[in-house]
N, C-alpha and C positions, 0 to 999 in steps of 0.2 A: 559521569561514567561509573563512579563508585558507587551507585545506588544497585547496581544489576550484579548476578553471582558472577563473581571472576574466576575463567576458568582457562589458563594458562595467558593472563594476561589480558583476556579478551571477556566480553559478555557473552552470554551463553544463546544462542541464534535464538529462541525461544522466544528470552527472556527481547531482543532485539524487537521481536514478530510482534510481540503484545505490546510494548511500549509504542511503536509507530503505531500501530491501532489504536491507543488511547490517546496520543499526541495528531492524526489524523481527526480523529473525534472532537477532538478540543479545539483542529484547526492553529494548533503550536506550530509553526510555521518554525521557528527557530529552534525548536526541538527536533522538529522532524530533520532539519540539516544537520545538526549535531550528532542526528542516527545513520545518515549518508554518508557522512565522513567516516562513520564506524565501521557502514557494513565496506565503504571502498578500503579500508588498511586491512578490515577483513580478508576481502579478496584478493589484496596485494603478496599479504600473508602466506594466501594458500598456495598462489604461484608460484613464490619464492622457496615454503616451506616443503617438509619433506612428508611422504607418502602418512605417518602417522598421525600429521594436522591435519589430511585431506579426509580419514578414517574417522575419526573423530567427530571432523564437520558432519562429513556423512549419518551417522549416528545422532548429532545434536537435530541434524533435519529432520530425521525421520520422526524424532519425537515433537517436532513443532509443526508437523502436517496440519492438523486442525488449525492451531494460531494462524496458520498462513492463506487457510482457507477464511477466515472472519478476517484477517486483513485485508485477502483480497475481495471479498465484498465490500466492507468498510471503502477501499480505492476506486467499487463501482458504485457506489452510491453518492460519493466523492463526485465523482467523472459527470454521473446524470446531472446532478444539483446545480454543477457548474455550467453544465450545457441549458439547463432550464433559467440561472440565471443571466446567461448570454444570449439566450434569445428573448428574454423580456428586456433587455438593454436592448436589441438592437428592435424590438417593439417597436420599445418607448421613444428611441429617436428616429422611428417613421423610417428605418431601413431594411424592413422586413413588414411585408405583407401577405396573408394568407393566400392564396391561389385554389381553385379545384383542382383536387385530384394529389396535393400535395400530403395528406393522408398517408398515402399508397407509398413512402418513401417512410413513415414509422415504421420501427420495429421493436418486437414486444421486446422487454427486457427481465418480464418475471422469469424464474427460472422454476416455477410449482410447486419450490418447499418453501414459502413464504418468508425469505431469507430476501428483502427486496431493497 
């Protein structure tokens, strides 16, 4: 946790946004829990804490809008990968087969800024 700027004890949501995107990417699995458990004492934080730790957050978000936008693609390309390697497992062991008409049940997932 010491590697991110501390900023009253805590990492700077940002600095939070960009790390799970690059430990998503890498598929750190044990990292990514590590950032769980931060963003939850986070949010335990803000419950308990008063109106100027709520002020604060609110400002750190706003500057991590972007980060949160390339994380949350990063978690839909995440999502697809996972779904294309579940359905070639359940292929492979012959419990899934294609049907007509089963087409008509995709849907597209580009979004037309090539952010895919």
């Amino acid at each position: 946790m010491q590697e991110f700027g501390e900023h009253r004890g805590h990492p700077k949501l940002r600095d939070l946004v960009v790390e799970a995107s690059r430990s998503l990417a890498r598929l750190d699995a044990g990292r990514l829990e590590e950032l769980a458990l931060c963003c939850q004492a986070l949010n335990r934080d803000l419950v308990c804490g008063d109106g100027t730790a709520r002020a604060a957050l609110a400002c750190e978000a706003r500057e991590a809008v972007q980060d949160m936008a390339v994380f949350a693609r990063v978690l839909e390309a995440t999502r697809a990968n996972l779904n294309v390697m579940n359905r070639l497992r359940e292929l492979r062991g012959g419990r899934l087969e294609y049907r007509e008409g089963q087409m008509q049940q995709w849907v597209r997932t580009e979004n037309g800024h090539g952010n895919n």
